[in-house]
ZAPATI-129600 format. One record per residue: residue number from 1; residue in one letter; x, y, z of N, C-alpha, C in turn. Coordinates in nm, 4 decimals, always signed. Layout:
% residues N
     i   aa        n.x        n.y        n.z       ca.x       ca.y       ca.z        c.x        c.y        c.z
   NUM    a          X          Y          Z          X          Y          Z          X          Y          Z
...
//
This chain:
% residues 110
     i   aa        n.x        n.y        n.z       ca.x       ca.y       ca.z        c.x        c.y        c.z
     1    x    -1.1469    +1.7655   -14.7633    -1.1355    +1.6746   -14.6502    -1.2545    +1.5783   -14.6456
     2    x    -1.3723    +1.6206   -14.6727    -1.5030    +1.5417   -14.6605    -1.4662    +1.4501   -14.8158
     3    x    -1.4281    +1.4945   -14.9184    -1.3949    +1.3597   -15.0223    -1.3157    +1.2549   -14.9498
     4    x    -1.2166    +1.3219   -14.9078    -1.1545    +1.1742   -14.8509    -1.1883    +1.1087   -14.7126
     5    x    -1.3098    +1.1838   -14.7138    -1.3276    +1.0572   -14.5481    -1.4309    +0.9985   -14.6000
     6    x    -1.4879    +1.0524   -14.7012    -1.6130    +0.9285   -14.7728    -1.5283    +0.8260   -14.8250
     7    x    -1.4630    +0.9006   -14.8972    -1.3715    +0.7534   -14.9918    -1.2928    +0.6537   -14.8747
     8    x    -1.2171    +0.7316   -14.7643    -1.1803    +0.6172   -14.6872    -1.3104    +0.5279   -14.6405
     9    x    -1.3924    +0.5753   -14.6203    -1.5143    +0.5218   -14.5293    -1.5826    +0.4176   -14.6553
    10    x    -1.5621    +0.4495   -14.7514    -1.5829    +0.3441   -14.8611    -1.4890    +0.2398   -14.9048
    11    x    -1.3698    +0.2622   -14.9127    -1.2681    +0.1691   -14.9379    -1.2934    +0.0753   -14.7927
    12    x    -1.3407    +0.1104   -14.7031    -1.2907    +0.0179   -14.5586    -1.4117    -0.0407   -14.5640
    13    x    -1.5299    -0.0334   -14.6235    -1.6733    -0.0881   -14.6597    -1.6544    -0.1815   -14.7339
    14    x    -1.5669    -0.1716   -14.8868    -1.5839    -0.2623   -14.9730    -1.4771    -0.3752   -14.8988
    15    x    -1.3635    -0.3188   -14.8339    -1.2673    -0.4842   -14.7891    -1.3459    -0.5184   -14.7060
    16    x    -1.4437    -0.4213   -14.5585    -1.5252    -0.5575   -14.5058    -1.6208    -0.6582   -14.5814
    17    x    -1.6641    -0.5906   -14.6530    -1.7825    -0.6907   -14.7501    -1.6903    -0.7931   -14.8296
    18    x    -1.5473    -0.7368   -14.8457    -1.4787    -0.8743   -14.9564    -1.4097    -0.9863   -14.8760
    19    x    -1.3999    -0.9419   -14.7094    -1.3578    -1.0384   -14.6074    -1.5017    -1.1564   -14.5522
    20    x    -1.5748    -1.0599   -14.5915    -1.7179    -1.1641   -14.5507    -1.7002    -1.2785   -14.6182
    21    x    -1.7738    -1.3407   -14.5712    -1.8300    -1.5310   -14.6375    -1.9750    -1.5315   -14.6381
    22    x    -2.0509    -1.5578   -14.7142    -2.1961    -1.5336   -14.6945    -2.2134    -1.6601   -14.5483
    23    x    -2.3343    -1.6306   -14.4788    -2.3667    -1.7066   -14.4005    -2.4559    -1.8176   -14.4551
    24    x    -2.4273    -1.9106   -14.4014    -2.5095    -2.0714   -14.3867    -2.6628    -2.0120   -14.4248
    25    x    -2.7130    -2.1192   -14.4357    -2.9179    -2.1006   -14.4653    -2.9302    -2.0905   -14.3326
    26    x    -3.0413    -2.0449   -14.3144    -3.1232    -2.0900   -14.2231    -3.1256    -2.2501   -14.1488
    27    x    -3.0520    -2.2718   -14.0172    -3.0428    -2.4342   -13.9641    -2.9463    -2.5237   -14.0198
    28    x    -2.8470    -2.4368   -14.1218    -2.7369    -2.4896   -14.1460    -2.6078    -2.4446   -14.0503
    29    x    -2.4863    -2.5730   -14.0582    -2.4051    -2.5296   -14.0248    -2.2897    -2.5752   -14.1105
    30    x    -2.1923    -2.5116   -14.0610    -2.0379    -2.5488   -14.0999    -1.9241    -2.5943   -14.0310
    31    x    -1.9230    -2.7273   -14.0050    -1.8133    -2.8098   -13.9348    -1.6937    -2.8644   -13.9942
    32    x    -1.5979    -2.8317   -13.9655    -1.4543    -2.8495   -13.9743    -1.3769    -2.9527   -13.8867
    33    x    -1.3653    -3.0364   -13.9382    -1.2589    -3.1246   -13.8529    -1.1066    -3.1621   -13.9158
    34    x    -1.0256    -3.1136   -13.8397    -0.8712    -3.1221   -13.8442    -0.7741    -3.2446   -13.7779
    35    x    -0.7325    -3.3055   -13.8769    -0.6602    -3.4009   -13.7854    -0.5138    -3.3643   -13.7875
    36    x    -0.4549    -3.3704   -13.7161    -0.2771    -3.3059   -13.6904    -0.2367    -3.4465   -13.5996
    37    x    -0.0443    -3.4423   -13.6525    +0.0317    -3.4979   -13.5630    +0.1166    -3.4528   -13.4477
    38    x    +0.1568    -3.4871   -13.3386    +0.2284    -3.4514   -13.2091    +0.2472    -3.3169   -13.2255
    39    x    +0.3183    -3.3442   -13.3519    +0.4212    -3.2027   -13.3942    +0.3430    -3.0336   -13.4311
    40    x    +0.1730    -3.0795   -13.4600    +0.0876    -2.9994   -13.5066    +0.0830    -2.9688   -13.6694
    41    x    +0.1611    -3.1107   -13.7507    +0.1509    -3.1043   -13.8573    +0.0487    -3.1503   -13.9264
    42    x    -0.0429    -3.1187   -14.0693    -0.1557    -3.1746   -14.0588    -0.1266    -3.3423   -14.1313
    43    x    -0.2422    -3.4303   -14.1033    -0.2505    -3.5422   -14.1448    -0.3602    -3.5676   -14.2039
    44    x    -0.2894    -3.6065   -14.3801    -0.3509    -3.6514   -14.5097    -0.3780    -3.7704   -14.4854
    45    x    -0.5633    -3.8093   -14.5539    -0.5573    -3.9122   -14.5728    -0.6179    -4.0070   -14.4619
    46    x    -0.6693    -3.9689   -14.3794    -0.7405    -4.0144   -14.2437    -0.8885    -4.0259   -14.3009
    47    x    -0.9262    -4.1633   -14.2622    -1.0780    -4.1619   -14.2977    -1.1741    -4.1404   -14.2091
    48    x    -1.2769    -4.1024   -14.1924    -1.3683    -4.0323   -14.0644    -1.4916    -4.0550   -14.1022
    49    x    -1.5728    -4.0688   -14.0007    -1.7079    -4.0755   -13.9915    -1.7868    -4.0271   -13.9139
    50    x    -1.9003    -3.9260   -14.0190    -1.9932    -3.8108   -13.9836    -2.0801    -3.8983   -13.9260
    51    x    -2.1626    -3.9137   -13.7679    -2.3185    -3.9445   -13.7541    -2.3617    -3.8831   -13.7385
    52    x    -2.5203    -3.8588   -13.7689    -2.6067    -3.7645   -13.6613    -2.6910    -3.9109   -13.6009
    53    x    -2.8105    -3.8866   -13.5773    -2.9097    -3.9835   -13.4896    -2.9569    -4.0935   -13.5916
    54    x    -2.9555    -4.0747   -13.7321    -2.9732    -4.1667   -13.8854    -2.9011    -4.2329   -13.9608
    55    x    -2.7896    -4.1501   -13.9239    -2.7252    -4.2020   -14.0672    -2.5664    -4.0908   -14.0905
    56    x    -2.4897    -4.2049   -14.1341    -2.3200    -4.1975   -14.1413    -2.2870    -4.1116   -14.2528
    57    x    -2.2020    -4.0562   -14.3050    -2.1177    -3.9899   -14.4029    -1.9297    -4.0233   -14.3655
    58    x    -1.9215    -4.0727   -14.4733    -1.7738    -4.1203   -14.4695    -1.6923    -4.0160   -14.5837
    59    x    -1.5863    -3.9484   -14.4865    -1.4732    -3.8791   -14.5826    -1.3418    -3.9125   -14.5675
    60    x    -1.2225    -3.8210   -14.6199    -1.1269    -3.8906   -14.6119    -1.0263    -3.7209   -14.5688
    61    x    -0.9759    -3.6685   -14.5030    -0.9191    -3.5513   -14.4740    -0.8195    -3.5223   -14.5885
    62    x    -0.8201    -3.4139   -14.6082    -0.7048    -3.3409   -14.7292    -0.5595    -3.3053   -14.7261
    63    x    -0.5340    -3.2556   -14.7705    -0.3739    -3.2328   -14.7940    -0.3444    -3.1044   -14.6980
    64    x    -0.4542    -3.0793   -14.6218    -0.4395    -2.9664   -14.4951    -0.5095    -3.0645   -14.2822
    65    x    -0.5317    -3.1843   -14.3756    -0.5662    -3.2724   -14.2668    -0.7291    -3.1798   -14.2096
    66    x    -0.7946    -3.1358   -14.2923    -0.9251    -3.1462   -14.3083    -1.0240    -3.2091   -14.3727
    67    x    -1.1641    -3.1854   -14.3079    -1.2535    -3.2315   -14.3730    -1.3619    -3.1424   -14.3448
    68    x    -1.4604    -3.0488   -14.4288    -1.5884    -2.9601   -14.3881    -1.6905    -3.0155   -14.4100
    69    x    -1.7884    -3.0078   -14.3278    -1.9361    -3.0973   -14.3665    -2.0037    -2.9652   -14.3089
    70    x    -2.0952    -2.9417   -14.4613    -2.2304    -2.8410   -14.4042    -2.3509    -2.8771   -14.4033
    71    x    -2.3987    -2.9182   -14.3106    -2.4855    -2.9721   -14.3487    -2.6050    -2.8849   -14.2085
    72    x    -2.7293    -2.9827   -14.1754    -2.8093    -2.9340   -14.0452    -2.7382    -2.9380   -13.9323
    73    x    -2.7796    -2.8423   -13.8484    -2.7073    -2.8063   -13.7360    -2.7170    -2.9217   -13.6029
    74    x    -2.6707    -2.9681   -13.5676    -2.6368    -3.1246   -13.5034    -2.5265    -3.1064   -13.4736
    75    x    -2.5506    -3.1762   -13.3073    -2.4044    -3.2549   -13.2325    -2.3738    -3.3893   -13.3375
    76    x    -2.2920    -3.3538   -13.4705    -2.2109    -3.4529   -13.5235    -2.1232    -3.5263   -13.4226
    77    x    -2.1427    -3.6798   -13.4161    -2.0191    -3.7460   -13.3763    -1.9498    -3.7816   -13.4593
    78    x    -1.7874    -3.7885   -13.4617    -1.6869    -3.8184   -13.5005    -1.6046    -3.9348   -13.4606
    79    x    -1.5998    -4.0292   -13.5964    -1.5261    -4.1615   -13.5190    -1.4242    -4.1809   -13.6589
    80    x    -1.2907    -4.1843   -13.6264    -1.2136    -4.2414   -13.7190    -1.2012    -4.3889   -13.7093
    81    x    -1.1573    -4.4021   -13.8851    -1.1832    -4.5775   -13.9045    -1.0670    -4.5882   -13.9950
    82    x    -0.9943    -4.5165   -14.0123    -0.8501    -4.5535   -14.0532    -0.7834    -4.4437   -14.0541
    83    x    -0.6312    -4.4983   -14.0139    -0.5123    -4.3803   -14.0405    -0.4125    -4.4515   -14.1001
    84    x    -0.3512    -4.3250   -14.1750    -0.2383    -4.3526   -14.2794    -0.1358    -4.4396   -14.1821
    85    x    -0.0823    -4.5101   -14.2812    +0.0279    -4.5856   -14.2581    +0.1449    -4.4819   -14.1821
    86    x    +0.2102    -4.5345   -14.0720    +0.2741    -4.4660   -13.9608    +0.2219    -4.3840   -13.8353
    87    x    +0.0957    -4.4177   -13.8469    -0.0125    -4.3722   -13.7456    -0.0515    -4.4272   -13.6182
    88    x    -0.1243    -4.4202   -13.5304    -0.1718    -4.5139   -13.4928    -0.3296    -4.4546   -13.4818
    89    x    -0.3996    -4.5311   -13.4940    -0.5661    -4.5486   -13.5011    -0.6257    -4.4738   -13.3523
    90    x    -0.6633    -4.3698   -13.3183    -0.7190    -4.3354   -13.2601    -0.8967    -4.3637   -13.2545
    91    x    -0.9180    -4.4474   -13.1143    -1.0927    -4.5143   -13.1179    -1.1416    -4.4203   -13.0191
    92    x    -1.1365    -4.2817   -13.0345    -1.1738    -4.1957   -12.9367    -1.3110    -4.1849   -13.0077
    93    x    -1.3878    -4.1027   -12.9104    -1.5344    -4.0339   -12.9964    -1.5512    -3.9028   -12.9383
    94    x    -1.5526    -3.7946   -13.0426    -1.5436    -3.6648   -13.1024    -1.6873    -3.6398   -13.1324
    95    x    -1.7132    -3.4885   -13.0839    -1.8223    -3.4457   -13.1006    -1.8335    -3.3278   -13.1985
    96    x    -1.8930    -3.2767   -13.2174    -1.8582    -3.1365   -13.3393    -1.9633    -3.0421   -13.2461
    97    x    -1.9593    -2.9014   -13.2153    -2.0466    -2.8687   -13.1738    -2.1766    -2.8352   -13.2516
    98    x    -2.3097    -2.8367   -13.1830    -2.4225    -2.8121   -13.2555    -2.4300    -2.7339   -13.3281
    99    x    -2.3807    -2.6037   -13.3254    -2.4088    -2.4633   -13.4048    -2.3125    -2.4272   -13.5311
   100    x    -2.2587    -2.5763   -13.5244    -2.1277    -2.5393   -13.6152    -1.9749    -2.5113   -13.5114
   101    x    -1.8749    -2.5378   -13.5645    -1.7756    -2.4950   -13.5465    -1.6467    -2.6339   -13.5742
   102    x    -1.5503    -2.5830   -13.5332    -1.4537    -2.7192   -13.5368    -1.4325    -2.8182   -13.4279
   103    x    -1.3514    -2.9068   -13.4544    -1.2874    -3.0073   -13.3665    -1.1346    -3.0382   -13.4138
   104    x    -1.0403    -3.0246   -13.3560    -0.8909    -3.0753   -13.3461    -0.8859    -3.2198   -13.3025
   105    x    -0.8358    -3.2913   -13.3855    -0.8011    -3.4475   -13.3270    -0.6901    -3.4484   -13.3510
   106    x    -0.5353    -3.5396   -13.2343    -0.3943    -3.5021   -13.2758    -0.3990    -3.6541   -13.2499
   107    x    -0.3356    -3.7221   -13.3776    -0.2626    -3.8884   -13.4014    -0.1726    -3.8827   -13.3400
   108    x    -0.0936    -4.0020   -13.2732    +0.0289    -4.0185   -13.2594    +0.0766    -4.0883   -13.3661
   109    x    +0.2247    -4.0887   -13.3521    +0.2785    -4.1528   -13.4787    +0.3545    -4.3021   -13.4169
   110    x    +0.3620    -4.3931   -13.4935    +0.4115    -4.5122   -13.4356    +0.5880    -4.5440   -13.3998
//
């Protein structure tokens, strides 16, 4: 009985350690921004722009209507500067939180 409660107690050790993600450095973070339509489908192809208090970073969201920036831990603002054709251009301004985490932005469609 004691073999198998080590071995369970080990098998349930190694999947938490293989579910982990190592953590950020020290004063890093990991921000995620998602752009979706009405429907909550994602939207490819949206161009966006990272500030902090210096200086811009321009990406373009993926084939899951993301984009991750890791960078120092900062209230990133978020401003889109183009959407795909059938979109319409959202001139909102988006914040990312300081410590890391995401932001949801939803397009309408034209």
């Amino acid at each position: 009985m004691k073999k198998i409660t080590g071995l369970v107690l080990i098998v349930m050790l190694l999947c938490c350690l293989a579910a982990c993600k190592p953590a950020p450095a020290d004063g890093m973070g990991r921000y995620v921004i998602t752009v979706i339509d009405e429907e909550g489908k994602p939207v490819e192809g949206v161009t966006i722009q990272i500030c902090d208090e210096g200086s811009c970073l321009v990406a373009t969201t993926d084939a899951k209507g993301t984009v991750t920036h890791e960078a120092a831990l900062y209230p990133y603002e978020i401003h889109l500067l183009k959407a795909p054709e059938g979109y319409v251009l959202d001139n909102g301004l988006y914040t990312l939180p300081e410590a890391g985490g995401s932001v949801e932005i939803t397009l309408k469609k034209q």
